[in-house]
NUMAR-343656 format. One record per residue: residue in three letters; x, y, z of N, C-alpha, C in turn. Coordinates in steps of 0.05 Angstrom, whole numbers, padded with zeros to 5 digits, always signed. Example, Ala and Ser with C-alpha at 12.3 -4.5 7.8 and 13.67 -1.06 7.14 Angstrom:
2
ALA+00264-00114+00156+00246-00090+00156+00264-00066+00156;SER+00257-00045+00142+00273-00021+00143+00258+00001+00157;
end
This chain:
99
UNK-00237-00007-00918-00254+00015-00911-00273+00009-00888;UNK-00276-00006-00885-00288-00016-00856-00286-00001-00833;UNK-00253+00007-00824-00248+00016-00809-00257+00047-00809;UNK-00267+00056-00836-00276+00095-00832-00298+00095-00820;UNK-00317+00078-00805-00346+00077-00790-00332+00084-00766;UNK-00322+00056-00748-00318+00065-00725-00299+00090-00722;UNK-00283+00104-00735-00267+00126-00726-00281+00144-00737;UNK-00307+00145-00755-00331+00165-00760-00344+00172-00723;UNK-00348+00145-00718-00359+00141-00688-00340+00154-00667;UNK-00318+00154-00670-00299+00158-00651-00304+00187-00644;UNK-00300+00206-00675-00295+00237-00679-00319+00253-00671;UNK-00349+00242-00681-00375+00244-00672-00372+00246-00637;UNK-00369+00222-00621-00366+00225-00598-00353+00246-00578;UNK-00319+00257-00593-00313+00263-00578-00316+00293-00589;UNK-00330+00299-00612-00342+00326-00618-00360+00329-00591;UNK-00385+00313-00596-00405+00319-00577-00396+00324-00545;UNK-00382+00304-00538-00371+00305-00503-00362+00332-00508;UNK-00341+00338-00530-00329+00369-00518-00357+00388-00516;UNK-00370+00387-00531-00394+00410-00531-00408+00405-00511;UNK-00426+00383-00497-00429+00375-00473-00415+00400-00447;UNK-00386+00393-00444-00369+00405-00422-00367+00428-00425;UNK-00365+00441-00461-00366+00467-00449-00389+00483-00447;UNK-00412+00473-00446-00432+00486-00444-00438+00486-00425;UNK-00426+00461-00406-00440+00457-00386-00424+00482-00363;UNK-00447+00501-00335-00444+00518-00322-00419+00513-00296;UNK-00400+00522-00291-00388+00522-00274-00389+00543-00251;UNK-00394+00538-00226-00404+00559-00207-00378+00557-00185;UNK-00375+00579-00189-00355+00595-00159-00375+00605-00144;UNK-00365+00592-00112-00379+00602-00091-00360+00605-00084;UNK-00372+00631-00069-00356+00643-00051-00382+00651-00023;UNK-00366+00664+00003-00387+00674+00013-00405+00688+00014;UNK-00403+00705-00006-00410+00739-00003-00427+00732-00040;UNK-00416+00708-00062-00431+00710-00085-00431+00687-00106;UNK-00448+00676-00118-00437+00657-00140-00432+00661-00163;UNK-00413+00658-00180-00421+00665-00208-00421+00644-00219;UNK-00435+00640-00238-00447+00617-00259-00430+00634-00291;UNK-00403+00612-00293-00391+00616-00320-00404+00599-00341;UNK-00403+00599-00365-00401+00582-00389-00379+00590-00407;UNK-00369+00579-00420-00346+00571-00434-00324+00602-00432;UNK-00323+00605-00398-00308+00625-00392-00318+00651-00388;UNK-00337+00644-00397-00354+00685-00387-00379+00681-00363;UNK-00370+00697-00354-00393+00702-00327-00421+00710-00340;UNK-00432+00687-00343-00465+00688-00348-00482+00703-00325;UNK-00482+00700-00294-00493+00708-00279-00481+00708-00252;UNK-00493+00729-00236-00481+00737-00209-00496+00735-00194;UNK-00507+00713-00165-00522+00706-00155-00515+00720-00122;UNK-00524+00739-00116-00511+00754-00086-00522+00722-00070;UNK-00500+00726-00044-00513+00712-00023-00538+00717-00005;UNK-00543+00746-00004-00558+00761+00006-00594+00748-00002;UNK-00593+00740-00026-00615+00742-00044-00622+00709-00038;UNK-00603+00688-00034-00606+00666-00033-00625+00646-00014;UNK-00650+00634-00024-00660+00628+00018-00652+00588+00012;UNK-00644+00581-00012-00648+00557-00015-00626+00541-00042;UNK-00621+00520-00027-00601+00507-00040-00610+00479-00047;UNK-00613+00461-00062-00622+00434-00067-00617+00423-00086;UNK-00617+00396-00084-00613+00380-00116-00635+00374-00122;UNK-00646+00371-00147-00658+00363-00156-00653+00339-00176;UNK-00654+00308-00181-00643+00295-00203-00616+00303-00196;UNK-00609+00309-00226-00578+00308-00237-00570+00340-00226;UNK-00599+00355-00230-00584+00391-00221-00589+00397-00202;UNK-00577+00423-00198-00581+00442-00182-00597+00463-00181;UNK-00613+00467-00157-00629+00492-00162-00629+00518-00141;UNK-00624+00538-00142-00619+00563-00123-00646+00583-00128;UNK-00658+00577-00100-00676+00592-00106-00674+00623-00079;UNK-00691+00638-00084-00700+00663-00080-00717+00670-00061;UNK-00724+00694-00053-00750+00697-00035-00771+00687-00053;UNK-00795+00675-00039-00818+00667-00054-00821+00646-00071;UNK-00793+00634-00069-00783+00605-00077-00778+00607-00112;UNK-00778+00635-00124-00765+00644-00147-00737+00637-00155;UNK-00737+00610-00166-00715+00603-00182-00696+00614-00199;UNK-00678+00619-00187-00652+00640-00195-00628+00624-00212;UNK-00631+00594-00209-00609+00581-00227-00619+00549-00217;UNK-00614+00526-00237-00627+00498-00245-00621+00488-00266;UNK-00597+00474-00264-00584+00470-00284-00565+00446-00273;UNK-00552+00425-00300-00549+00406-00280-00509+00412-00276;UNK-00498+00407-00261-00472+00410-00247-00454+00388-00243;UNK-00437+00377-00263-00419+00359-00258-00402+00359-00232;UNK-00401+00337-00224-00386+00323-00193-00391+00316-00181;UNK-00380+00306-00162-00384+00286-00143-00406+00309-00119;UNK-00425+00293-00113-00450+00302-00102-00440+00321-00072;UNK-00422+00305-00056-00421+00305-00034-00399+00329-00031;UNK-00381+00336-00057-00367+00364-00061-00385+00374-00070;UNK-00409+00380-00085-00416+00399-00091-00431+00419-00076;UNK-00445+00392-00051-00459+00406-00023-00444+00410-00003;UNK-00420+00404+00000-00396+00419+00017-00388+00442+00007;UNK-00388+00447-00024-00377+00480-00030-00401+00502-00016;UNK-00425+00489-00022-00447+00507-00013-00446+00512+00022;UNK-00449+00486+00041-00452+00484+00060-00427+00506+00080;UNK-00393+00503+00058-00375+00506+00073-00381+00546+00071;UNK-00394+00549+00052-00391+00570+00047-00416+00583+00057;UNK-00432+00570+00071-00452+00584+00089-00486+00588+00078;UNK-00485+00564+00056-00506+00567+00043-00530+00553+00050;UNK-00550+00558+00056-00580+00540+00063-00592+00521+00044;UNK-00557+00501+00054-00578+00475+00035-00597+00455+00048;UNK-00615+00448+00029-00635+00432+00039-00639+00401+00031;UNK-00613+00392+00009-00624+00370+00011-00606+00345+00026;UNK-00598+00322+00016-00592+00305+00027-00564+00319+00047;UNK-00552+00302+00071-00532+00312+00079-00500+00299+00066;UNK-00507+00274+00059-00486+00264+00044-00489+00268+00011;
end
């Protein structure tokens, strides 16, 4: 019986990771809009129009607004340097690092 701890550990882990991923927000950019899904439904629709600011913060992301009104900040799995190329390629005013 030894062995029912660590595969207690095992099932625990890979419960939590899945809940982790799907909670975590996935954003389509496009030129013209973003949408911010969670576990497949379009939580929110961010126009480009509305957008003056793009940055990392830490681990997230933050999109802010006229008047520097935070419209989404939340943190965004990947590699850093795709995540400010989807913004950049797509015409978005980011501000932070360039790599």
């Amino acid at each position: 019986m030894v062995w029912v701890w660590p595969v207690l550990g095992l099932v625990a882990g890979l419960v939590f990771a899945i809940w982790v991923i799907s909670s975590s927000p996935i954003l389509d950019i496009s030129r013209h809009r973003i949408q911010v899904r969670r576990r497949g439904q379009v939580e929110r629709v961010i126009e480009r129009a509305k957008v003056t600011a793009v940055y990392p913060r830490r681990s997230k992301i933050v999109i802010e607004a006229e008047g520097g009104r935070k419209v989404f900040e939340d943190d965004v799995e990947g590699d850093k340097a795709l995540v400010r190329s989807a913004f950049v390629d797509n015409g978005y005013p980011w501000e932070g690092p360039s790599s």
